[in-house]
Every structure is written in structure tokens, then in C-alpha cells.
Phi, psi and omega in degrees: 000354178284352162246037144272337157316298184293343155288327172305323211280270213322347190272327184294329187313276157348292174310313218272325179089063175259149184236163175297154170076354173300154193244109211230147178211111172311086207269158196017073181292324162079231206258010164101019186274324174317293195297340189275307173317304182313312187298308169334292194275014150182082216320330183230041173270125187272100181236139184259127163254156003055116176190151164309316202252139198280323161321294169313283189335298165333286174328304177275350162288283194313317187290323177254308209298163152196199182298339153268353205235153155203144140257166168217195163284134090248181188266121177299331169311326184207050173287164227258005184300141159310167160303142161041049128307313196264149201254307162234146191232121185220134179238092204279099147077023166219007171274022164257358162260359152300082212348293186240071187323306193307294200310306175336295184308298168351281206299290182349269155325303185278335145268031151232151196303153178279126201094015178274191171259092174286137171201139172243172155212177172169123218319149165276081189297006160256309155273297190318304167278102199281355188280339178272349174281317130328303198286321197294272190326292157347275223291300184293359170264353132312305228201066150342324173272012179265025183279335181268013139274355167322132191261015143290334133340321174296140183296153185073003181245038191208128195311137158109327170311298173329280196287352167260028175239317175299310176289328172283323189278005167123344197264151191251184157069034174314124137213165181257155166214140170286144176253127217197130159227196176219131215241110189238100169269166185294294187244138192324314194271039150263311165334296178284323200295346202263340161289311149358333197253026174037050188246121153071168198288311181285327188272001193253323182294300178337288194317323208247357177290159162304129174315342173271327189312308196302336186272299177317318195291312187314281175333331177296315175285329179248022154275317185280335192249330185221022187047209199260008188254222153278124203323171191145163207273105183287135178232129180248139177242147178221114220255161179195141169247098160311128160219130165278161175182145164245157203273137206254179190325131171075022173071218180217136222208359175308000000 
């Protein structure tokens, strides 16, 4: 899904309302895509990325980082900041992966300043993203008991979750929107190869089927994406539910 992120940023950027001089801290920032956006779209903006894994970080340091930008390691869980450092505090597409969101949000709310900005997203894994949705009907029309892997499950990725996790923790003036791109692979297997490489709930299943199950599921999927005819390039739409909220005197402390 990650090369999908970076298409994704800038709308979120736009959604969250970042100005040049804000002072921004990336929560699970990953390989730097949340953050590259931000600098385009406001050059003197001071942002901190964040992430558990020290790879990504390493990566989006060599890549990204500059005199306004650094990233490091942490937990979204415990970050290591004061009270009200930050003007936005922002989580592009990974706080439904995050062992305990509430507590993310606590922190989250509590180093940014009052009247700053909090904001997530996160993909809509039931209708909204069609390349898993696919993949998910396929599968589960093979293997009926593969429904409770389905990533329409995952929390927080049904319209409306977002902003009552945002309400309950205290922040006004909440609202959400869908973010909608379109996912163009060249060809069905630029489609397929990328579950193979065992990523995520769908690429951990692939990876672990019998080879015919697995030749089967593919046949299934490029029936469904290109019929019976000749390769060619699939356009996808892919959906995400975003939400802001400001933080209000003295934060949130739930």
C-alpha cells in the first residue's frame, strides 16, 4: 500500500490545513511520504516524523530530512515531546495499526498546542479500496472461512469511526471527508506481484497458500480485472476517511 501513500499525502495535507511556519510532527511517518508532502506544500514548515521502525526512519532520514525536517524513532503510544509543542499533529493511513489508538490520540492531543490541529486517515478497507476488495471477494469465494481476514474489519476503517474517536477524546470543531484516488497498475501482474511479497493481511495470506490455491486465486483476480482477453492496465479507485479536529484549552487528558 505504500505506493500509494504518496499519492494520498497531498490531499491529506490540504484536509489537515497546513501554513508555511507551522511547526508539524508526523506520527508514523514510515518511508517520509506524510512529510515530503508537507514541505512542498509549505516550505517552512518544522516537522518531526516518527515511526517504530528503524528502517523506515533510516530511509526517510537519507531521503527526506533536511534543515527543517528530521526524522527518529518513536511510539506513537509514548511520545517523547512536551506538553504543546506542535501547531499539527498528524497520522497519514497507519493509526488503525496501532496497538492502543486511544492512548496514540491522548498523546497525540497532548503535544500539540491549544487550538492546533489533530488529524488522521485511513483507508476505507470495505468498499472503498477495490484493489483489496477484490482480492478479499476472490478469496473468500474460494475459502468462505477466510472472511474473518477480511481487512473490512479492521478498525477504525468504516465511514464515521474516525470522527466519533475524535469526539469522544475531546476535539471540536470535528469533521471528516473521503480522499479518493486512483491506483493505475500497468499491467494485471504489476496488480498481483505485489501480494507475493507477503505485505499486510492480503499479501500474508497469498504468500502462505498451496501453489495451486494460489494460481487459482490469481486466475480468479484477473477475470474479474481484465476478463479473458489481453493484458492491459487496471485503474482502481481508492478511498480513505480522514478527520481534523482542534485541540481544545488545556488539550485532552482521557
Amino acid at each position: 500500500m505504500g505506493r500509494w501513500s504518496r499519492e494520498l499525502a497531498p490531499l491529506f495535507v490540504r484536509f489537515a490545513g497546513v501554513r508555511n511556519g507551522d511547526a508539524v510532527l508526523d506520527v508514523g511517518s514510515g518511508t517520509g511520504a506524510l512529510t515530503a508532502a508537507v514541505t512542498l506544500a509549505a516550505p517552512s514548515c518544522r516537522i518531526v516524523g516518527i515511526d517504530p521502525a528503524a528502517p523506515y526512519v533510516a530511509f526517510a532520514q537519507a531521503r527526506e530530512a533536511g534543515d527543517l525536517v528530521r526524522f527518529e524513532i518513536g511510539d506513537a503510544q509514548q511520545l517523547r515531546f512536551a506538553d504543546e509543542t506542535f501547531d499539527r499533529t498528524l497520522s497519514l493511513l497507519n493509526l488503525n495499526f496501532i496497538p492502543d489508538p486511544d492512548k496514540a490520540l491522548n498523546e497525540m492531543i497532548r503535544v500539540t498546542r491549544p487550538g492546533g490541529t489533530v488529524a488522521a486517515s485511513v483507508w476505507d478497507y470495505g468498499q472503498g479500496m477495490e484493489m483489496l476488495r477484490a482480492f478479499w471477494d476472490e478469496a473468500i469465494a474460494l475459502n468462505p472461512a477466510m472472511d474473518v481476514r477480511d481487512e473490512r474489519h479492521m478498525r477504525l476503517s468504516r465511514y464515521g469511526e474516525l470522527a466519533g474517536l475524535w469526539r469522544i477524546h475531546g476535539l471540536r470543531d470535528v469533521s471528516d471527508e473521503a480522499l479518493t484516488i486512483n491506483t493505475r497498475f500497468e499491467s494485471f501482474d504489476d496488480y498481483w506481484s505485489p501480494f507475493l511479497e507477503g505485505q499486510g493481511p492480503a499479501g500474508a495470506y497469498a504468500a502462505t497458500l498451496p501453489a495451486t490455491d494460489r494460481e487459482q486465486l490469481r486466475e480468479r483476480l484477473r477475470r474479474r480485472l481484465i476478463g479473458d482477453g489481453s493484458d492491459r492496465p487496471v485503474v482502481l479507485s481508492a478511498r480513505a476517511w480522514a478527520v481534523r479536529g482542534v485541540v481544545a484549552s488545556g488539550g485532552s487528558r482521557d
